[in-house]
Biotite code that builds the C-alpha atoms (Angstrom):
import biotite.structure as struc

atoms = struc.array([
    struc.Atom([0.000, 0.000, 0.000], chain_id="A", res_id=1, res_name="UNK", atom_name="CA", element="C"),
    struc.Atom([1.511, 3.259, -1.096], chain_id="A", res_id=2, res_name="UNK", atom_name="CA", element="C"),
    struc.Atom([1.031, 6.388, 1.478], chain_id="A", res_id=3, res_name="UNK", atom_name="CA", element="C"),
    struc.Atom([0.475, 9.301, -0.280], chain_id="A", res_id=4, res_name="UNK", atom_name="CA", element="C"),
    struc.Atom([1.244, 12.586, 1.490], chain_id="A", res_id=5, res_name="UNK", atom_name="CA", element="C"),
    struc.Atom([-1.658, 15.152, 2.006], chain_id="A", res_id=6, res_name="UNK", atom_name="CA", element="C"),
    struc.Atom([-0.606, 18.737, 1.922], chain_id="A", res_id=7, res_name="UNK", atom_name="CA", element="C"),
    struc.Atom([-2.410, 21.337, 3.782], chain_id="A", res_id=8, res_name="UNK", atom_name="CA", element="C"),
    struc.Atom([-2.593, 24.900, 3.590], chain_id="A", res_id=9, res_name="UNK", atom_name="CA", element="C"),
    struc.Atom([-3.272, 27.718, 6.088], chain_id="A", res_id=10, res_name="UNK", atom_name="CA", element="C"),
    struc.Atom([-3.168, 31.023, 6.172], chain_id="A", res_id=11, res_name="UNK", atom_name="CA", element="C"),
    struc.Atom([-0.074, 30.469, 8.499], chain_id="A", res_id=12, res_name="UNK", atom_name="CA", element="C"),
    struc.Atom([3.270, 31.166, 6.470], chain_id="A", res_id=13, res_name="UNK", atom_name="CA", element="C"),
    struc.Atom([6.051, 28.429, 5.696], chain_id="A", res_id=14, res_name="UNK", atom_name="CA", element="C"),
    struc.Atom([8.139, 27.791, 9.141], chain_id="A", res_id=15, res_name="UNK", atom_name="CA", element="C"),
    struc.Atom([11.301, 29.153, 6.348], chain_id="A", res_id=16, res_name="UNK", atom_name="CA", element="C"),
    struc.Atom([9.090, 31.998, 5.033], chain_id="A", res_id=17, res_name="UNK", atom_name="CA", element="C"),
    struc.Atom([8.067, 33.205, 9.173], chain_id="A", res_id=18, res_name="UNK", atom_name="CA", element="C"),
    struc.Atom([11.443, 34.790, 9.437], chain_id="A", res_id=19, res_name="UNK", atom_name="CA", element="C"),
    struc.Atom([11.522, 36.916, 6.079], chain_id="A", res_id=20, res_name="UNK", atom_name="CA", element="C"),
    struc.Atom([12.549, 40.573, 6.658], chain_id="A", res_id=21, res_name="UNK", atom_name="CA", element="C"),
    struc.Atom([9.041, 41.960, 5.666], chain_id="A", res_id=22, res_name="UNK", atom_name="CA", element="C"),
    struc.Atom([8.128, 40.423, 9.116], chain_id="A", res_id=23, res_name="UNK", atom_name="CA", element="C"),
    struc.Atom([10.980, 41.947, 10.644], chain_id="A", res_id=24, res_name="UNK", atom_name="CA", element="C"),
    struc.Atom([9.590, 45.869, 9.167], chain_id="A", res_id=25, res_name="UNK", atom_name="CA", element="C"),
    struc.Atom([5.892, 44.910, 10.612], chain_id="A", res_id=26, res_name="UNK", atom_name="CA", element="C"),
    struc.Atom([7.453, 44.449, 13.885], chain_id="A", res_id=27, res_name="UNK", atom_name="CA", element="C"),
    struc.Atom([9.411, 46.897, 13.785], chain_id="A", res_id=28, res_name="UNK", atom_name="CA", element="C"),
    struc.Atom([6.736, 49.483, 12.614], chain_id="A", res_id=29, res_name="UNK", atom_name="CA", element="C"),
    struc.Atom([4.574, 48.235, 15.522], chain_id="A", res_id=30, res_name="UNK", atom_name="CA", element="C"),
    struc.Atom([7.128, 48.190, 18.581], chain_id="A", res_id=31, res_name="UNK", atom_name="CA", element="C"),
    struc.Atom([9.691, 50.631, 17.556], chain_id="A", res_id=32, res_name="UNK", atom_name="CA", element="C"),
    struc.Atom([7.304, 52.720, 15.301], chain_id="A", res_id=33, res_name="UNK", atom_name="CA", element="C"),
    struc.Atom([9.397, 56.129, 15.487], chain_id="A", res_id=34, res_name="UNK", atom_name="CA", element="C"),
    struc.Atom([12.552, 55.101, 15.682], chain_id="A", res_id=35, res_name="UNK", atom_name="CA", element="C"),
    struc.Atom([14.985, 55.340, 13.368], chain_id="A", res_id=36, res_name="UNK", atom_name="CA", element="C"),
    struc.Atom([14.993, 52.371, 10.694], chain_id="A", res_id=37, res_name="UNK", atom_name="CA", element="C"),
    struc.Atom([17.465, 54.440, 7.883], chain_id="A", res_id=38, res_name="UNK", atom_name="CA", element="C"),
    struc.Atom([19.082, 57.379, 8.421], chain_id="A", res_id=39, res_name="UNK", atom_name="CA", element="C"),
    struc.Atom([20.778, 58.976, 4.691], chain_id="A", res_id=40, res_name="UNK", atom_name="CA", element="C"),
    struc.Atom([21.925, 62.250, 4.049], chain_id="A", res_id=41, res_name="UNK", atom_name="CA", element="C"),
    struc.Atom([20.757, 63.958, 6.932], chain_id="A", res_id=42, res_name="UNK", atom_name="CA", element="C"),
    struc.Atom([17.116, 62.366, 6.380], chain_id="A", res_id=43, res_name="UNK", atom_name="CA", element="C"),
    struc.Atom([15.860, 59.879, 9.087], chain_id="A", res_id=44, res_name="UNK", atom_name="CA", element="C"),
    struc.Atom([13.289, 57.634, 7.802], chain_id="A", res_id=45, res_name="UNK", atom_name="CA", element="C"),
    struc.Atom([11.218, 56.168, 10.776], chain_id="A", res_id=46, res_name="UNK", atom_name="CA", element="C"),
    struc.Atom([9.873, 51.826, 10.975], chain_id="A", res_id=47, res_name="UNK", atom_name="CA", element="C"),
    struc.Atom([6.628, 53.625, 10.321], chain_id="A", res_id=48, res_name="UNK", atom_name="CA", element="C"),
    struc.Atom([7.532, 55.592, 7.439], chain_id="A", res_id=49, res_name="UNK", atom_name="CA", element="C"),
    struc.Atom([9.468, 53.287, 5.713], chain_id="A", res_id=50, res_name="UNK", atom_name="CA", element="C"),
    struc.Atom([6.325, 50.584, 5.886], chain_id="A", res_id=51, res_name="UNK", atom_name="CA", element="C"),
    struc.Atom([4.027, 53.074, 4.772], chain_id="A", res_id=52, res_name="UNK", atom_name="CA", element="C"),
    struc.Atom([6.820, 53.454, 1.664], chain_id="A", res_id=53, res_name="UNK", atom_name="CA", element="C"),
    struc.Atom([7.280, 50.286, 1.143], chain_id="A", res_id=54, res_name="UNK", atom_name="CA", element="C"),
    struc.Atom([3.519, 49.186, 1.056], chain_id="A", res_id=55, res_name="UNK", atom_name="CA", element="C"),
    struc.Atom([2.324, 52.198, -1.224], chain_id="A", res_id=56, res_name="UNK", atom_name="CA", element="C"),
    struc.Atom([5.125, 50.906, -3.465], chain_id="A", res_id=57, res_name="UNK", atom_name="CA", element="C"),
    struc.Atom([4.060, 47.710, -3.686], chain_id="A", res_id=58, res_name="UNK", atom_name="CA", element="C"),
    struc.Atom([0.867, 49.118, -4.608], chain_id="A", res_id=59, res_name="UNK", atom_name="CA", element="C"),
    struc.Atom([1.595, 50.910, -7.625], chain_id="A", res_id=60, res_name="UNK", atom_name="CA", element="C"),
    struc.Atom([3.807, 47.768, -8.276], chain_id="A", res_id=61, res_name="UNK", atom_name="CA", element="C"),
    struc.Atom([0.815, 45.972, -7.866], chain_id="A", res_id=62, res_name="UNK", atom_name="CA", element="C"),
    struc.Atom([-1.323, 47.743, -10.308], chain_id="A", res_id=63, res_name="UNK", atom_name="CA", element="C"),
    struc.Atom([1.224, 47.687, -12.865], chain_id="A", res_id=64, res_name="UNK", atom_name="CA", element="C"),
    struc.Atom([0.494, 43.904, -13.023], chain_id="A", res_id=65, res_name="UNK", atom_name="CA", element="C"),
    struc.Atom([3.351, 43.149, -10.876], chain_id="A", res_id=66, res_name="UNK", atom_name="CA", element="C"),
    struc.Atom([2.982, 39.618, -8.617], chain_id="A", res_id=67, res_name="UNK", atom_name="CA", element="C"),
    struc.Atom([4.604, 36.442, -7.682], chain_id="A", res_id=68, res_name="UNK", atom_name="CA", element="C"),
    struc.Atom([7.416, 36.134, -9.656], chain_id="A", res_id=69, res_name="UNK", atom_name="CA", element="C"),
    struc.Atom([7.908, 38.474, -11.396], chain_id="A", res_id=70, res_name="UNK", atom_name="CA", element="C"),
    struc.Atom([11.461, 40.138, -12.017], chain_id="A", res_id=71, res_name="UNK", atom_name="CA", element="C"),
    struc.Atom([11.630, 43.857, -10.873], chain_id="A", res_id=72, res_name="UNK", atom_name="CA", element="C"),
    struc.Atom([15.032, 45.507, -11.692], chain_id="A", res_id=73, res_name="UNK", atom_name="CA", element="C"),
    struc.Atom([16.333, 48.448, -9.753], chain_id="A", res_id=74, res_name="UNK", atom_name="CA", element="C"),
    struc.Atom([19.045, 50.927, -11.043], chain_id="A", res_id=75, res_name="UNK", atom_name="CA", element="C"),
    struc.Atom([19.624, 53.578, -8.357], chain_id="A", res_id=76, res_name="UNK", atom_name="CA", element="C"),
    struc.Atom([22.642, 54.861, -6.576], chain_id="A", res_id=77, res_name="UNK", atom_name="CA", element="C"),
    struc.Atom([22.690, 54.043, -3.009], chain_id="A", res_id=78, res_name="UNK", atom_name="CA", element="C"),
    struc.Atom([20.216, 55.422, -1.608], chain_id="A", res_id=79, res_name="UNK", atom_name="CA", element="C"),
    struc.Atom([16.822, 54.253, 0.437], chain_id="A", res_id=80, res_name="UNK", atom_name="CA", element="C"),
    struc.Atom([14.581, 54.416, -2.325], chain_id="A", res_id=81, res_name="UNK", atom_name="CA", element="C"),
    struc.Atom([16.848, 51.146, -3.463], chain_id="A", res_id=82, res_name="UNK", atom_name="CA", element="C"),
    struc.Atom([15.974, 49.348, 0.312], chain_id="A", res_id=83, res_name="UNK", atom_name="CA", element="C"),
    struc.Atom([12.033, 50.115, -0.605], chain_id="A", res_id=84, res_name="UNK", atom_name="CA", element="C"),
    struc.Atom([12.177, 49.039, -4.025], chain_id="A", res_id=85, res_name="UNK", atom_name="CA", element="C"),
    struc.Atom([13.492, 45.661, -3.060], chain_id="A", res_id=86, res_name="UNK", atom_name="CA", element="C"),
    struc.Atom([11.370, 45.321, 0.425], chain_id="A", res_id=87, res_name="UNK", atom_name="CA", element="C"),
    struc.Atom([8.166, 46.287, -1.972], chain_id="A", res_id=88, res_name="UNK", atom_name="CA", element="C"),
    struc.Atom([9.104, 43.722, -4.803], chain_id="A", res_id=89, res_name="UNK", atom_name="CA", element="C"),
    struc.Atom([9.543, 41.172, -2.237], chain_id="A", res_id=90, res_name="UNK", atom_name="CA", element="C"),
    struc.Atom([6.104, 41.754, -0.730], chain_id="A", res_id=91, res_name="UNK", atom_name="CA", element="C"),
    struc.Atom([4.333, 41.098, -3.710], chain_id="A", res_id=92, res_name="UNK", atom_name="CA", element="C"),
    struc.Atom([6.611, 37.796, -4.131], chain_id="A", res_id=93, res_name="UNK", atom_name="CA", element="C"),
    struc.Atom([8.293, 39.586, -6.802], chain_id="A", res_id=94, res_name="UNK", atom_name="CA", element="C"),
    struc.Atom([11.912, 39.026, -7.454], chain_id="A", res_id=95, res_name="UNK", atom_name="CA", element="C"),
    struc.Atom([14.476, 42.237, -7.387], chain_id="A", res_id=96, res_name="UNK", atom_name="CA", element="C"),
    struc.Atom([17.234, 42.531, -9.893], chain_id="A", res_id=97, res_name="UNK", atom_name="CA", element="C"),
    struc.Atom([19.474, 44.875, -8.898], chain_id="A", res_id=98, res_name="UNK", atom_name="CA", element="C"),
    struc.Atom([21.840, 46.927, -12.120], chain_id="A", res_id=99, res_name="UNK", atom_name="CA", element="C"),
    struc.Atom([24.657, 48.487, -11.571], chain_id="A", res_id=100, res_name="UNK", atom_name="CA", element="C"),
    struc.Atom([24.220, 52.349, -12.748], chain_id="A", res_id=101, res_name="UNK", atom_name="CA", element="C"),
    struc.Atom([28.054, 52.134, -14.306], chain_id="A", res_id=102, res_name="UNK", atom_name="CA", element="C"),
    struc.Atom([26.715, 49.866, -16.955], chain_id="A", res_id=103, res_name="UNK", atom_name="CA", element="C"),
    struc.Atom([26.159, 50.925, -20.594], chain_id="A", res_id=104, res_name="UNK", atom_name="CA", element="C"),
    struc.Atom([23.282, 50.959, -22.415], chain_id="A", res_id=105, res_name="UNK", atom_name="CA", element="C"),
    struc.Atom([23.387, 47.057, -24.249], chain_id="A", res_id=106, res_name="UNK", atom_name="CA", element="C"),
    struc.Atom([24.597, 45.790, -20.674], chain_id="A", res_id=107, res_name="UNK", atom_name="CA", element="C"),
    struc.Atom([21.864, 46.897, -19.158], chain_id="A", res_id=108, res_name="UNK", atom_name="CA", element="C"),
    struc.Atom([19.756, 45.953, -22.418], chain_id="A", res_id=109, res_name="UNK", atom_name="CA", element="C"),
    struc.Atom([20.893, 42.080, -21.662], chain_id="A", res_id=110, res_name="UNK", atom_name="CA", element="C"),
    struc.Atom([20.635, 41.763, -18.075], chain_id="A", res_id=111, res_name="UNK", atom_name="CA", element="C"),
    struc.Atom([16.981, 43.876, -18.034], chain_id="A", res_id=112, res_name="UNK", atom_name="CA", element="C"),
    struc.Atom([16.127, 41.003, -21.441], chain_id="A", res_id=113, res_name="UNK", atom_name="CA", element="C"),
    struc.Atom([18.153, 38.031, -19.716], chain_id="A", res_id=114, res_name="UNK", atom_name="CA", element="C"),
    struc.Atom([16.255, 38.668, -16.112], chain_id="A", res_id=115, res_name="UNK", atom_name="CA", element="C"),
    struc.Atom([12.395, 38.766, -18.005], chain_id="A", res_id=116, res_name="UNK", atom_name="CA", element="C"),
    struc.Atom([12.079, 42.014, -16.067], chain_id="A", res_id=117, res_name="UNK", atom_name="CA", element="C"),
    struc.Atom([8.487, 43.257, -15.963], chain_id="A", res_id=118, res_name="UNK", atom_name="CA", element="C"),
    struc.Atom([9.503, 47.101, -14.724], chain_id="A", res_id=119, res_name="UNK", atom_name="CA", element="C"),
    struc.Atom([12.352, 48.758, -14.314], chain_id="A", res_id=120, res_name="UNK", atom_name="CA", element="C"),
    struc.Atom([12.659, 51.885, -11.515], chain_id="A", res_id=121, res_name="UNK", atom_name="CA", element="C"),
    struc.Atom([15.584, 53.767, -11.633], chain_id="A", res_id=122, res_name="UNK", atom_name="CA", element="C"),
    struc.Atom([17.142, 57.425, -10.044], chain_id="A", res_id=123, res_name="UNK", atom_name="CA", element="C"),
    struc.Atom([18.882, 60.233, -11.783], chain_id="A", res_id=124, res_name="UNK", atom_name="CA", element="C"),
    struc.Atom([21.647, 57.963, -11.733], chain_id="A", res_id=125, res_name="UNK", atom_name="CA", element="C"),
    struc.Atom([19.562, 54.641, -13.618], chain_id="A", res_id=126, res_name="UNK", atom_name="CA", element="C"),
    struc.Atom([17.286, 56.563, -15.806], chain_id="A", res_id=127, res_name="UNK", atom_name="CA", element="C"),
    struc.Atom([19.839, 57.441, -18.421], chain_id="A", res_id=128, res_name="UNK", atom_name="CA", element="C"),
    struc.Atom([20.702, 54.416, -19.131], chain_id="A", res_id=129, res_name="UNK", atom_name="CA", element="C"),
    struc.Atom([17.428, 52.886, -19.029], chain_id="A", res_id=130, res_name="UNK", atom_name="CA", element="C"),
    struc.Atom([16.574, 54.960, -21.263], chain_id="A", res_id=131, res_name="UNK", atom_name="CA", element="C"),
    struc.Atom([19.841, 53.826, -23.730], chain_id="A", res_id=132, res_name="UNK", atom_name="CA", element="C"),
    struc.Atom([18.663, 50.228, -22.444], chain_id="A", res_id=133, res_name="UNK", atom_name="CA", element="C"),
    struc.Atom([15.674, 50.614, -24.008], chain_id="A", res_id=134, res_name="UNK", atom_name="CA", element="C"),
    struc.Atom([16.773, 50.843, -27.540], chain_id="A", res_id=135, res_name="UNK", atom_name="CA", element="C"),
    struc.Atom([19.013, 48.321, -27.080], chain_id="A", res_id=136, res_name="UNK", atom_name="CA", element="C"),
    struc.Atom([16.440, 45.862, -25.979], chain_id="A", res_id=137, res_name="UNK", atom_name="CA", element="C"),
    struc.Atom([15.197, 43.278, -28.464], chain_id="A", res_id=138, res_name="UNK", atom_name="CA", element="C"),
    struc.Atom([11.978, 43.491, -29.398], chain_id="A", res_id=139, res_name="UNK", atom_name="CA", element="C"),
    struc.Atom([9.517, 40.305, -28.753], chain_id="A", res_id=140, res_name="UNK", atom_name="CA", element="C"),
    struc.Atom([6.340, 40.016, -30.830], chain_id="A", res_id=141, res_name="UNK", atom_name="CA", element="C"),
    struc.Atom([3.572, 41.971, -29.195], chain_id="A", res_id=142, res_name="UNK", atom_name="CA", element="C"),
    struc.Atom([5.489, 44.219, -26.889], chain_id="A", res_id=143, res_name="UNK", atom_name="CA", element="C"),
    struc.Atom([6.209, 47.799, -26.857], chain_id="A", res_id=144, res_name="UNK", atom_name="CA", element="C"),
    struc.Atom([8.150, 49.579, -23.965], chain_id="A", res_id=145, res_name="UNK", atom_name="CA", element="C"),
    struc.Atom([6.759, 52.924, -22.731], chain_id="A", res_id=146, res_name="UNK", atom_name="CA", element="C"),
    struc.Atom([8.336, 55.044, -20.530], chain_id="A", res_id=147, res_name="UNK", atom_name="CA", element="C"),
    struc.Atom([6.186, 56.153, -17.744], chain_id="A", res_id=148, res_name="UNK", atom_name="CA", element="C"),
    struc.Atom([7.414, 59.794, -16.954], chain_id="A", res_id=149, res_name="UNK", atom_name="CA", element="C"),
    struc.Atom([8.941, 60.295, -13.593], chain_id="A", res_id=150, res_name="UNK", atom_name="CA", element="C"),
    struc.Atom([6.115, 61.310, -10.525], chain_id="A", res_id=151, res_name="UNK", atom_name="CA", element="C"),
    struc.Atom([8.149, 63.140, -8.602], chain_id="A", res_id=152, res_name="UNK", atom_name="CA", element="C"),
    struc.Atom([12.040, 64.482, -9.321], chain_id="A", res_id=153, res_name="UNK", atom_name="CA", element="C"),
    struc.Atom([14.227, 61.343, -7.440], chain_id="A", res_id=154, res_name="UNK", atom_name="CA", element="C"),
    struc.Atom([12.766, 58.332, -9.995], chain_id="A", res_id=155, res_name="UNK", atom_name="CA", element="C"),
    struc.Atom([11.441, 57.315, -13.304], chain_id="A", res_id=156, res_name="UNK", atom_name="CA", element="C"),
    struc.Atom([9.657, 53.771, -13.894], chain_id="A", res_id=157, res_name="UNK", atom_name="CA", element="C"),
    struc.Atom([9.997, 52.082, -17.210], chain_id="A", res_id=158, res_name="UNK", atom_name="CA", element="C"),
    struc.Atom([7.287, 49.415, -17.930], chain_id="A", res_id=159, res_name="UNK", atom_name="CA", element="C"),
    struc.Atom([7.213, 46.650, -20.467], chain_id="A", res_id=160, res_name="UNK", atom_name="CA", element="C"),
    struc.Atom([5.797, 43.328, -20.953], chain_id="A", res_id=161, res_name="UNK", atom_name="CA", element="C"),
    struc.Atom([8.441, 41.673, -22.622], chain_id="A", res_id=162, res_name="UNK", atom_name="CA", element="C"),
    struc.Atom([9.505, 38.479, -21.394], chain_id="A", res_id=163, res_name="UNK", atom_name="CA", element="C"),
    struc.Atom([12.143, 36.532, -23.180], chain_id="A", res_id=164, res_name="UNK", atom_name="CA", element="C"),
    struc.Atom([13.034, 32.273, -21.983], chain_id="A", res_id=165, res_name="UNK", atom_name="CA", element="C"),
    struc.Atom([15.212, 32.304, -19.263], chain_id="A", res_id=166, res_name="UNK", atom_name="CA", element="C"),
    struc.Atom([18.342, 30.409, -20.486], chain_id="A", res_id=167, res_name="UNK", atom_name="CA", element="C"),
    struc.Atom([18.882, 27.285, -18.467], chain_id="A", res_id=168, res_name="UNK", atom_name="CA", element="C"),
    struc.Atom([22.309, 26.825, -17.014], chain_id="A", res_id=169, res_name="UNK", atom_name="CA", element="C"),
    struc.Atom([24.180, 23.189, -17.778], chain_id="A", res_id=170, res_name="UNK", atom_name="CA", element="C"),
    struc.Atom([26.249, 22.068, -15.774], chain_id="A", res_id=171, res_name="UNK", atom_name="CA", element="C"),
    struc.Atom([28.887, 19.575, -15.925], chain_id="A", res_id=172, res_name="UNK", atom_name="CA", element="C"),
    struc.Atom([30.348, 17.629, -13.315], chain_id="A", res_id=173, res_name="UNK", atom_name="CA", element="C"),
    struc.Atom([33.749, 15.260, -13.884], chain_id="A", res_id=174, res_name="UNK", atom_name="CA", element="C"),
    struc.Atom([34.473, 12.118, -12.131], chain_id="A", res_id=175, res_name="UNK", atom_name="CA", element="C"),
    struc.Atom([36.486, 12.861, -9.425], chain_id="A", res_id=176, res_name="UNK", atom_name="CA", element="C"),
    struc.Atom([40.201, 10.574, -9.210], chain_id="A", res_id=177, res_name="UNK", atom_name="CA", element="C"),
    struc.Atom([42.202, 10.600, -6.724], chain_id="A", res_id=178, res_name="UNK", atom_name="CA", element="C"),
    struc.Atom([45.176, 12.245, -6.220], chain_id="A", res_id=179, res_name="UNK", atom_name="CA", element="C"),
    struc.Atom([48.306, 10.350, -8.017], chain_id="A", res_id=180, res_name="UNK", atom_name="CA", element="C"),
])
């Protein structure tokens, strides 16, 4: 007789997934609400503030079709917005992939096509060459980047729906001798 295992769901999280640092903000917002959580350029941003930021993030994230698994890429300097851009992407289940701003244009083209990115959010720093990116992107049947203009002065979000095969990684493994 074969035992077949029954899985059941809750709306408790995964014992792996109770420790993830989204948990750690929510406590932190609730216990140690106006304290400092980052402190950059003479700014203090408070375990309050910085859920608030990283929940109404996640929101327009969220209604730019953004959910589990999707790939968000992020090209800013360092700065906080960078912290709330990955702590939002990771709320939705999204995954962050992070671009280094010293990049050209066709680097940034291959990692933003490589990584199936849905959106790309960048600073003063990232928006230039998101921008080149964007030209430098192949262009998959049915989809048309659009640059959404910037909402305030610190960040511009670029949207697409491309989404190109992730390529799958071989690996090769040799039979290990031993040493003469």
């Amino acid at each position: 007789m074969k035992h077949v295992h029954q899985i059941e769901f809750s709306d408790q999280p995964h014992r792996a997934r109770r420790s993830h640092w989204m948990n750690h903000v929510e406590r932190h917002a609730a216990t140690l609400s106006d304290r400092a959580a980052i402190r950059f350029d003479g700014s203090t941003t408070t375990w309050t503030e910085l859920r608030n930021r990283v929940h109404a993030l996640a929101r327009a994230l969220s209604s730019r079709g953004i959910g589990f698994g999707d790939r968000v890429a992020i090209i800013t300097g360092n700065r906080p917005e960078f912290i709330e851009t990955v702590l939002a992407a990771n709320l939705l289940g999204a995954l962050a992939v992070p671009v280094n701003f010293r990049l050209t244009g066709p680097e940034a083209a291959y990692i933003l096509a490589d990584s199936g990115a849905k959106v790309a959010i960048g600073d003063e720093l990232g928006t230039p060459i998101l921008l080149a990116a964007l030209k430098d992107l192949p262009e998959s049947p049915g989809s048309s980047p659009s640059p959404t203009p910037p909402t305030d002065s610190s960040s511009t979000a670029t949207s697409s729906t491309r989404r190109t095969p992730r390529r799958r990684l071989r690996y090769r493994t040799s039979p290990r001798t031993p040493p003469p």
